[in-house]
N, C-alpha and C positions, 0 to 999 in steps of 0.2 A: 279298887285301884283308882287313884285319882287324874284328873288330867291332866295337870301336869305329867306326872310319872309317864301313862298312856304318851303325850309327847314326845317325850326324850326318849322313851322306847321304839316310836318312830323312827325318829331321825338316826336313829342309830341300827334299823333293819333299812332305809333310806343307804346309809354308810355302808352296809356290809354287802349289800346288794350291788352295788357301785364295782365293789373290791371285787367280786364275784364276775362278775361281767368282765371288768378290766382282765382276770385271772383265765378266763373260759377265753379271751382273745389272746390271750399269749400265749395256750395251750396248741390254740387251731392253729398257729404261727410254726408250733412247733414238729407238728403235726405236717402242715407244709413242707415245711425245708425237712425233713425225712423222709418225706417222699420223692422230695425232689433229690434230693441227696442218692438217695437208693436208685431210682433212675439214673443219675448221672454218672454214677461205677459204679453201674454193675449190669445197667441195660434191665430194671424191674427184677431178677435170681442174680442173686452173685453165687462166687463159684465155694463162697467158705461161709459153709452152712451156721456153722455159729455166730457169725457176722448179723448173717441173716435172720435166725433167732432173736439173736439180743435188737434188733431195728421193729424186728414186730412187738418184741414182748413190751420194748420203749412205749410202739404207737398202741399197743391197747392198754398201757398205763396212763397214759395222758388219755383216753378215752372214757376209761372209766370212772378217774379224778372228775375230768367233765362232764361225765352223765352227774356224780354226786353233787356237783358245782351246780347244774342245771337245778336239781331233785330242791336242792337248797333254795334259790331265786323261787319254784314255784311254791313255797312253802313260807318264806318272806312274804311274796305277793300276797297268799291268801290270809296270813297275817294282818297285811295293811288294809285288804279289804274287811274281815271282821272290825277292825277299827272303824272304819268308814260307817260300819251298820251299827256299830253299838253292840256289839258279840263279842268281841275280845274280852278273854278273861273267864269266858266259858266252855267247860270243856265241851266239846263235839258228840262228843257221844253218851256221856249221864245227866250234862244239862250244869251242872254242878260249877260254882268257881274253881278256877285253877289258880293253884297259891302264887301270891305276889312274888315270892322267891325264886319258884320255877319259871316265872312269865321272864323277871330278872336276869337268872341264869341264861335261858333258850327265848327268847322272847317272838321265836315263830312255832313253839308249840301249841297244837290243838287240843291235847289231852291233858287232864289232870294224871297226878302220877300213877294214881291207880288202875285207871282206863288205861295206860300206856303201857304198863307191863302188863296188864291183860292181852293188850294186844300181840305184845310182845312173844308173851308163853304160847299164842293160839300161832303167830306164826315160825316159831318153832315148833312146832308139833306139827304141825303141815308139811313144814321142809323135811322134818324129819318123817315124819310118813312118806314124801314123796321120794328123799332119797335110799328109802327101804324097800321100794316098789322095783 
């Protein structure tokens, strides 16, 4: 992959990283005023349980959006540092390039496609182990 390209693949985990940030601070905002909200009628339990349902199930949607929004930034990040050392473009784990298309596509992944569904089937099988325990 050339520098150029390596550039413009910057400026544009630069770009989305920005969106991310801006998107994790609208969340916490929202996050806010439904707490605040839920305190102000209802005194923290209201008296209509469904209410009260649907107010959490909101706040751990916006919670979990924002852990994956977070998961995303630290994954940008490590992105732009490979760049910095001159490692971008190799996969993490066989050493190997990872194709210009994929880099294209997701340009903060660290594996080639291969390594990634490996990864993928080993932590499936884990989950599914654990959740057969």
């Amino acid at each position: 992959m050339n520098a150029q390209t390596i550039d413009s693949l910057k400026q544009s985990l630069h770009k989305r990283r920005v969106e991310l940030e801006r998107d994790i601070a609208h969340m916490e905002g929202e996050l806010r005023d439904l707490s605040v909200d839920q305190e102000a009628e209802r005194g923290g339990v209201g008296n209509h349980f469904a209410d009260d349902g649907s107010s959490l199930g909101e706040q751990e949607r916006i919670s979990t959006v924002g852990g994956d929004f977070r998961e995303q930034i630290q994954m940008i990040d490590a992105a732009i540092e490979r760049m910095a050392e001159g490692t971008y473009g190799i996969c993490q784990r066989c050493g190997k390039p990872i194709q210009d298309e994929r880099l294209e596509t997701l340009p903060f992944v660290a594996f080639c496609i291969t390594c990634q569904a490996h990864l993928e089937r080993q932590a499936e099988l884990f989950g599914g182990a654990n959740q057969s325990s």
